[in-house]
C-alpha positions as CSV (number, residue, x, y, z in Angstrom):
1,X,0.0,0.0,0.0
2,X,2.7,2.5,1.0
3,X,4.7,1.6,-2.1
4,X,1.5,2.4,-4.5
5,X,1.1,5.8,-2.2
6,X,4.8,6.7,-3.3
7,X,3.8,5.9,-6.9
8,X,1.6,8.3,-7.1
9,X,3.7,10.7,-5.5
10,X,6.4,9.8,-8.7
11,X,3.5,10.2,-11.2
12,X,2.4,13.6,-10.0
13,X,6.7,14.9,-9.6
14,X,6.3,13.9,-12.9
15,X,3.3,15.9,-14.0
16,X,5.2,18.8,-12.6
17,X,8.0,18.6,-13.9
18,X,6.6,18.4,-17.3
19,X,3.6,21.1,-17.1
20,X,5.6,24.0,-16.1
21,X,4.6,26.8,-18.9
22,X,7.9,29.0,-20.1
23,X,10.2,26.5,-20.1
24,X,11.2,26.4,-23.7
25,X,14.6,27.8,-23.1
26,X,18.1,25.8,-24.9
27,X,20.6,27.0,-27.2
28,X,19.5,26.6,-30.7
29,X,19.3,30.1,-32.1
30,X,17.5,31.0,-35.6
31,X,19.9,30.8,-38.0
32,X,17.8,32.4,-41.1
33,X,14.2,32.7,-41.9
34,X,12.2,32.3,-45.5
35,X,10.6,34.5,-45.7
36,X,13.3,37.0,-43.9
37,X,12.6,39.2,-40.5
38,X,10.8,42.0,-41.6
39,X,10.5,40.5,-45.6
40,X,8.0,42.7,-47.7
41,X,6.6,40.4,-49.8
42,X,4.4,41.1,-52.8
43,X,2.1,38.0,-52.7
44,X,1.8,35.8,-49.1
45,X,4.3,32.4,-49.1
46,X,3.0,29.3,-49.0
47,X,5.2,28.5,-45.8
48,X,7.4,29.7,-43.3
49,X,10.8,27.8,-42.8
50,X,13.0,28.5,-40.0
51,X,16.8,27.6,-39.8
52,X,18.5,26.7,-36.3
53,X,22.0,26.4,-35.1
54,X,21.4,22.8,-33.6
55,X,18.9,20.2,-34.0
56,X,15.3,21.0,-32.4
57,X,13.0,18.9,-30.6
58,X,9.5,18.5,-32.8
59,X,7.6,17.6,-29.9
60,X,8.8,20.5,-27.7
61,X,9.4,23.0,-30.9
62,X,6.0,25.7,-32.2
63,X,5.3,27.8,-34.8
64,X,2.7,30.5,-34.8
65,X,1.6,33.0,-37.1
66,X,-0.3,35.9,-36.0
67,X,-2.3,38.4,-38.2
68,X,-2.3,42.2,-37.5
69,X,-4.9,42.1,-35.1
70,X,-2.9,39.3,-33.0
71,X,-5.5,36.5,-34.2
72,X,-3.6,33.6,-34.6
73,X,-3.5,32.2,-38.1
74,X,-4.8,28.4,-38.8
75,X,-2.1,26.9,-39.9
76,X,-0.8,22.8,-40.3
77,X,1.3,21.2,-37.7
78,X,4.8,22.2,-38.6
79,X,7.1,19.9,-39.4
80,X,10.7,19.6,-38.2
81,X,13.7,18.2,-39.6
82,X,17.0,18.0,-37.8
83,X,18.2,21.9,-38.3
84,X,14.7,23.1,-39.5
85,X,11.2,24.0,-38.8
86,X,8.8,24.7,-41.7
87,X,4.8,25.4,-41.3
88,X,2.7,25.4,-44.5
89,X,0.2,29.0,-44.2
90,X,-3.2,28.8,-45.5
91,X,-3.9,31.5,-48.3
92,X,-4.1,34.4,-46.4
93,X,-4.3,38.4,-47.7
94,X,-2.1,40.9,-48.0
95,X,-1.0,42.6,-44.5
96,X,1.3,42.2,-41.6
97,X,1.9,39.2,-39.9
98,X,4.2,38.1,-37.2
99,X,5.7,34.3,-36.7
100,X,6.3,33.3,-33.0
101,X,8.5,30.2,-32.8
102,X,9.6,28.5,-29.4
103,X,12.4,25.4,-29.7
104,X,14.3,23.3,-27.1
105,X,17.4,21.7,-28.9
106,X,17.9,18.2,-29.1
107,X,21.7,18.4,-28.3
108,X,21.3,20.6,-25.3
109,X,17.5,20.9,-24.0
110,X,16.7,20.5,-20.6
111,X,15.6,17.0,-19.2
112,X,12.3,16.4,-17.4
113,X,13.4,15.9,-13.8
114,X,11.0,13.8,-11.2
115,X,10.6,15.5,-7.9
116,X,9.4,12.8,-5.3
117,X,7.9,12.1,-1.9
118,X,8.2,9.1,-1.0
119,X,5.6,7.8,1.3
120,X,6.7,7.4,5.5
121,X,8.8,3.8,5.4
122,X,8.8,3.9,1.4
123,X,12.4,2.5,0.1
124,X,12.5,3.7,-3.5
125,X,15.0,3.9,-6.2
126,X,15.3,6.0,-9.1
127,X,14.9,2.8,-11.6
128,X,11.4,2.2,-10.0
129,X,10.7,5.8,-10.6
130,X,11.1,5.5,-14.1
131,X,9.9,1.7,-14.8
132,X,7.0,3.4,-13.1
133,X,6.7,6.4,-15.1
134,X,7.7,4.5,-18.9
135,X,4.4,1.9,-17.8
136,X,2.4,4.7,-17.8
137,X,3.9,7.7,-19.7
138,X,4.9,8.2,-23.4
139,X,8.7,8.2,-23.8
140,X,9.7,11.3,-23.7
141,X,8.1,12.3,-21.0
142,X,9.8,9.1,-18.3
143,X,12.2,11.7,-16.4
144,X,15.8,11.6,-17.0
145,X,16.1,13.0,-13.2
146,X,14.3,11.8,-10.4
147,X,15.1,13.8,-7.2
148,X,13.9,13.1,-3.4
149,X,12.9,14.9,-1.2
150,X,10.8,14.9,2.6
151,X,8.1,17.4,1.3
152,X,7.6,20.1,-1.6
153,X,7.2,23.8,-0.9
154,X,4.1,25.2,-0.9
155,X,2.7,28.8,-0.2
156,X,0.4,29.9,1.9
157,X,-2.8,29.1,-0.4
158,X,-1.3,25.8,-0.4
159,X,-0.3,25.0,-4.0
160,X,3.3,23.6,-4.7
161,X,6.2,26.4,-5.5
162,X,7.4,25.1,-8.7
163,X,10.2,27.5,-9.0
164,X,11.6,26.0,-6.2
165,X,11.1,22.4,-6.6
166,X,12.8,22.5,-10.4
């Protein structure tokens, strides 16, 4: 019973770890654009490509296009390729439109980390942290790190202080 309690501990480190918004931070800088930054253009491209310094991540890696107004743009999911990110547009009409794009590299991006609290008496390791989490998680979200500690911060409404648990 107390080894099921702890596992549920793992699964919800887990969920933290992974649902923390404005964490798309690693090194792979835009190389080049097509169309270029600030491009006037004088009919709308049928895509956007962008060009990184390292290999991104597709499932951590976005591409948005926003019209004038800031009303995002309907576009495809993008696709990625080793060095590149590319989104086909949707015709759209003449005007100004911004592309957002967030990446985490695939050389350097940051690893999920596991912060856990093991239930009182509970003797886990870090390799039943994970079998636990890849039975029940897709792969790349089974963390790479798997940390213990007694208890988590929390404030004073209660909820966990995720800047100081990661």
């Amino acid at each position: 019973m107390r080894r099921a309690a702890a596992l549920v501990l793992v699964i919800a480190g887990a969920l933290l770890a992974i649902s923390q918004p404005g964490q798309i931070q690693a090194h792979a800088a835009l190389r080049s654009s097509d169309p270029g930054a600030n491009a006037f253009l004088q009919r709308a491209p049928a895509r956007v490509t962008l060009t990184f310094t390292e290999p991104i991540d597709s499932r951590s890696s976005t591409i948005q296009v926003l019209d004038a107004q800031g009303s995002l743009v309907e576009t495809a999911t993008p696709a990625v390729s080793g060095v590149t990110m590319s989104v086909e547009l949707p015709q759209i009409g003449p005007g100004i439109y911004n592309v957002l794009w967030g990446n985490v590299s695939r050389i350097d991006g940051h690893a999920i980390k596991a912060v856990v609290v093991p239930a009182e008496g509970a003797a886990l390791t870090e390799e039943e942290v994970r079998r636990h989490c890849r039975a029940r998680l897709e792969t790349y979200m089974v963390p790479k790190l798997v940390e213990f500690c007694t208890s988590l911060p929390k404030t004073e409404s209660g909820k966990i202080r995720r800047a100081v648990v990661g």
